[in-house]
Every structure is written in C-alpha cells, then in structure tokens.
N, C-alpha and C positions, 0 to 999 in steps of 0.2 A: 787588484793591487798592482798587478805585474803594470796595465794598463798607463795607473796615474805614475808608475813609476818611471816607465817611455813618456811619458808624455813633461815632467819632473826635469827627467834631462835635457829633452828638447829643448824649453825654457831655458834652463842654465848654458845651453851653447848657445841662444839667440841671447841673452842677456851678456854672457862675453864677447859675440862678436859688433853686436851695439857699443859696448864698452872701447874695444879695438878701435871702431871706426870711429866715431865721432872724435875723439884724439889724434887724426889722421892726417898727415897734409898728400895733396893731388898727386907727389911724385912719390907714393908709398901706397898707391892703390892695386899695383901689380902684383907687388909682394904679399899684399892682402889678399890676393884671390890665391895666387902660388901656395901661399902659405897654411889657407882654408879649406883647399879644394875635398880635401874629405868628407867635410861636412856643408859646403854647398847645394845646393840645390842645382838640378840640371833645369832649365825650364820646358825644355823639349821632353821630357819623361818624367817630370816631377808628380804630373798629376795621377798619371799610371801607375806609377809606384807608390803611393800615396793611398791609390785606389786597393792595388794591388796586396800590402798590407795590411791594411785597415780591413778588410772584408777580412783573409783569413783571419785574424786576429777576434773576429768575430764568430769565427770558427763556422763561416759560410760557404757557399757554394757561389760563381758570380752565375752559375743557370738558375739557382734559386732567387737567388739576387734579381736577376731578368726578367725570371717569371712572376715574383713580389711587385714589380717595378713593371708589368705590363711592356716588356722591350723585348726585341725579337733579340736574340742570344747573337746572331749575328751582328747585326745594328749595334747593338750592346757592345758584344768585343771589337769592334772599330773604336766606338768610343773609348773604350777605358786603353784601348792599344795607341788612342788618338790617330788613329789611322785619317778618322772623320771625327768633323768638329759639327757641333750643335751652338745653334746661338739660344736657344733655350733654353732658361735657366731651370723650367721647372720639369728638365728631362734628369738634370744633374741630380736636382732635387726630389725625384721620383728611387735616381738608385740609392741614395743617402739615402733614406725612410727604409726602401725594400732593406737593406743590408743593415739595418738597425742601426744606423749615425746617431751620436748624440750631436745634441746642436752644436761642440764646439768643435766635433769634427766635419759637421756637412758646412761649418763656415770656412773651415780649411780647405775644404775638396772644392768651395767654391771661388776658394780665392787661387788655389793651385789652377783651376779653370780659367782664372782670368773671369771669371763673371763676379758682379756686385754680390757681397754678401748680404744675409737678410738684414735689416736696419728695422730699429724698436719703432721708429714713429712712421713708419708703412703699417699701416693696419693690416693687411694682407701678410707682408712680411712677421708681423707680430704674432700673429694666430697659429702662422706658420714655428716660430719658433717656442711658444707654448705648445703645441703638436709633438715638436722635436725633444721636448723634453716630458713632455707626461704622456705620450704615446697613445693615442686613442684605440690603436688598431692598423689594420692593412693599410697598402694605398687606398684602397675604394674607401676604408672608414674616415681615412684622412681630408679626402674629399666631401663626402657627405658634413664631416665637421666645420669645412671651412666653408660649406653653402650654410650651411646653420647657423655661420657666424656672417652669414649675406658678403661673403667674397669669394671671387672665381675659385675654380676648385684646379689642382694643377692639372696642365694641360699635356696632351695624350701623345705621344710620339708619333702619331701621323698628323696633327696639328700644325697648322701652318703657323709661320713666326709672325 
C-alpha cells in the first residue's frame, strides 16, 4: 500500500507541474525550475536514485540483484553509480527482473536511462512485458520463456551491442 501510495503522489506532482507549465509563457521558465527545484528531477543521478530506491524498497540487496541479474557486482555498481553506461537495453532490463520491477517501474528505470521503453506492438517487447507482470521465474526462466515464445532471449552482459 505504502508503494501505490509513493507512486499516488508522484502522479499528483507530475500532474501539477503539467498543469504549471502548459499555462506558461518563455519568460517564466526560470522561475519554474527556481521554483520546482525540490521536486525536479536531476538527469545526471536520476536514474541512480531511482535505482537506488526502488530496490531497497523492494527490501533487496543490489549483490542479490547482480547475482539474479547475472552482472558482476562491479560492472553492476558502475552502472547503477552511472559511472559506466550501457547501450543495452536488455542489461537494464536484466536488473529490473532480478530486483523484482513491475512493468511500470522497469518502464521508468528505462526511461530514467534514456533507453526506449518496451512498446505493446514489439512482439519481443510484448512477451517482455507480460513476463514483467506475471513473472515466470528467474532471469534463466525468463529467457527460456521468451525462446518459447520464438524471440531472442535477453542478452548477457558480455554480449556485444
């Protein structure tokens, strides 16, 4: 409950600051971030924090998370520290699953990324986000699911782009 209840607000502060801004002219954009900045978004740590949250909240471990997610703990805390970036989306999509993301959070972890979120009419994407909600199992099961469903299974972190 505590969960849809963050998530409740969040909403209602993205719904008022939509509200704010589209009512806005050019020379009142300053005073709109001045005025916001608490609840802003930084883009340089957004996704870390994001990450960073969302796991414990899940009341996880990011070495469990790593080791669910087949990612070396190192490799791993680069990425979520964004030390190192990946252009692979299905490494982002590997700790989402390990850390138990629901689909409407691994579309946020992947829009905080800067990568494309999953889209309904990707068949691959689609399987993907039936996966994210009715949970088949580990990554390995998740993979076996998605050759069963005859598309690539996500791809390994030593995998080239």
């Amino acid at each position: 409950m505590q969960r849809h209840g963050e998530r409740g607000k969040m909403q209602w502060i993205d719904e008022q600051l939509y509200e704010q801004v589209i009512h806005m002219k050019n020379e009142q954009a300053g005073q709109f971030i001045e005025d916001n900045a608490g609840v802003l978004i930084n883009p340089e740590t957004a996704f870390s924090e994001y990450m960073r949250h969302t796991v414990r909240a899940k009341k996880k471990t990011f070495q469990e998370v790593f080791l669910q997610a087949d990612i070396s703990e190192r490799y791993g805390y680069k990425l979520i520290s964004q030390e190192k970036h990946t252009r692979q989306r299905d490494i982002i999509l590997r700790l989402c699953y390990a850390a138990g993301f629901s689909l409407e959070e691994t579309q946020e972890a992947l829009r905080l990324y800067e990568m494309p979120v999953l889209f309904v009419r990707s068949p691959r994407d689609a399987i993907l986000m039936i996966a994210f909600s009715d949970r088949p199992g580990s990554v390995i099961d998740l993979n076996e699911y998605l050759q069963k469903n005859k598309v690539s299974p996500l791809r390994s972190c030593g995998a080239m782009d």
